[in-house]
C-alpha positions in Angstrom: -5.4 -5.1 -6.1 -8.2 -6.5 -4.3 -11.4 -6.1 -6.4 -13.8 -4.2 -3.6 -10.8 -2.0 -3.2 -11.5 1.8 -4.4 -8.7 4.4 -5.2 -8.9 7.8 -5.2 -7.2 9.8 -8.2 -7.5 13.6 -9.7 -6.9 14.6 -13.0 -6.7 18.2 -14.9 -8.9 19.2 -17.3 -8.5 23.0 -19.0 -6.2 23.9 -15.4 -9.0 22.9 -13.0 -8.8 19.8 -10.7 -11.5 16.9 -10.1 -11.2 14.1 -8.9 -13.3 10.3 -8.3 -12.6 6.9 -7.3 -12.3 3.6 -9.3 -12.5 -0.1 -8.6 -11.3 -3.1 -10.3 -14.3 -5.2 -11.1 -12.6 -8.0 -13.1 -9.7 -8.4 -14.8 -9.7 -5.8 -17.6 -13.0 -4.4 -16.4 -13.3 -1.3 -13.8 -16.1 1.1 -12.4 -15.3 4.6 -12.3 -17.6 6.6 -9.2 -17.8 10.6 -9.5 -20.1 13.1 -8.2 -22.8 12.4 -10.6 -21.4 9.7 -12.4 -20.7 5.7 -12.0 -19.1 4.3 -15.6 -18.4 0.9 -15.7 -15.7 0.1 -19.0 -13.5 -2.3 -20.6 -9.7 -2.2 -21.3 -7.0 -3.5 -22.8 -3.5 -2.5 -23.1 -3.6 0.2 -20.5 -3.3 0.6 -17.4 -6.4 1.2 -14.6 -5.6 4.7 -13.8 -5.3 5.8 -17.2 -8.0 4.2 -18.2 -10.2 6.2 -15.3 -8.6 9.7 -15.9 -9.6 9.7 -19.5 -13.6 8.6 -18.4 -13.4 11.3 -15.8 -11.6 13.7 -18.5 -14.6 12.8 -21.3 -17.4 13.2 -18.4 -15.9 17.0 -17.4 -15.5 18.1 -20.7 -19.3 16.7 -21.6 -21.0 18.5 -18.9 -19.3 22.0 -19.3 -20.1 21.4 -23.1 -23.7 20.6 -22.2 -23.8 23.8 -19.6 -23.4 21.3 -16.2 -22.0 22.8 -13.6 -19.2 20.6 -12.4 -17.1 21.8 -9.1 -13.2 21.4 -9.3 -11.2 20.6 -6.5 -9.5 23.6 -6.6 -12.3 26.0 -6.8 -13.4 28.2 -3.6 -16.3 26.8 -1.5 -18.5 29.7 -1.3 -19.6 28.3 2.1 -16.1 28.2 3.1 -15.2 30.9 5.5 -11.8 30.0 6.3 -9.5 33.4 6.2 -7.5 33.2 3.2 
């Protein structure tokens, strides 16, 4: 993986979708980029995308604990007025 390189990745959380993107910034060190979040974290023993679900997975849960309203991926756009 090339280290300026960012992936794209979803994850569930309670049956909704999000998603972000994450970057390897040095061996056992990546940044994690989500609408209204940038994490940057250590690990060891697992591997990147694991390691980025779970700090999107503790960011969702924080912010509908807190009251922040988060938008899945799989929620309606209320602007969207495609014919379903």
């Amino acid at each position: 993986m090339h280290y300026d390189e960012m992936t794209f990745f979803t994850h569930q959380v309670d049956g909704q979708t999000y998603g972000a993107w994450y970057r390897q910034l040095a061996p056992h060190e990546i940044e994690i980029m989500g609408a209204g979040f940038l994490c940057k974290t250590s690990y060891a023993g697992c591997d990147e995308l694991s390691v980025a679900r779970s700090v999107l997975e503790e960011f969702v849960r924080m912010q509908l604990r807190t009251g922040g309203h988060l938008r899945a991926l799989d929620m309606p756009d209320h602007h969207d007025i495609t014919p379903r």
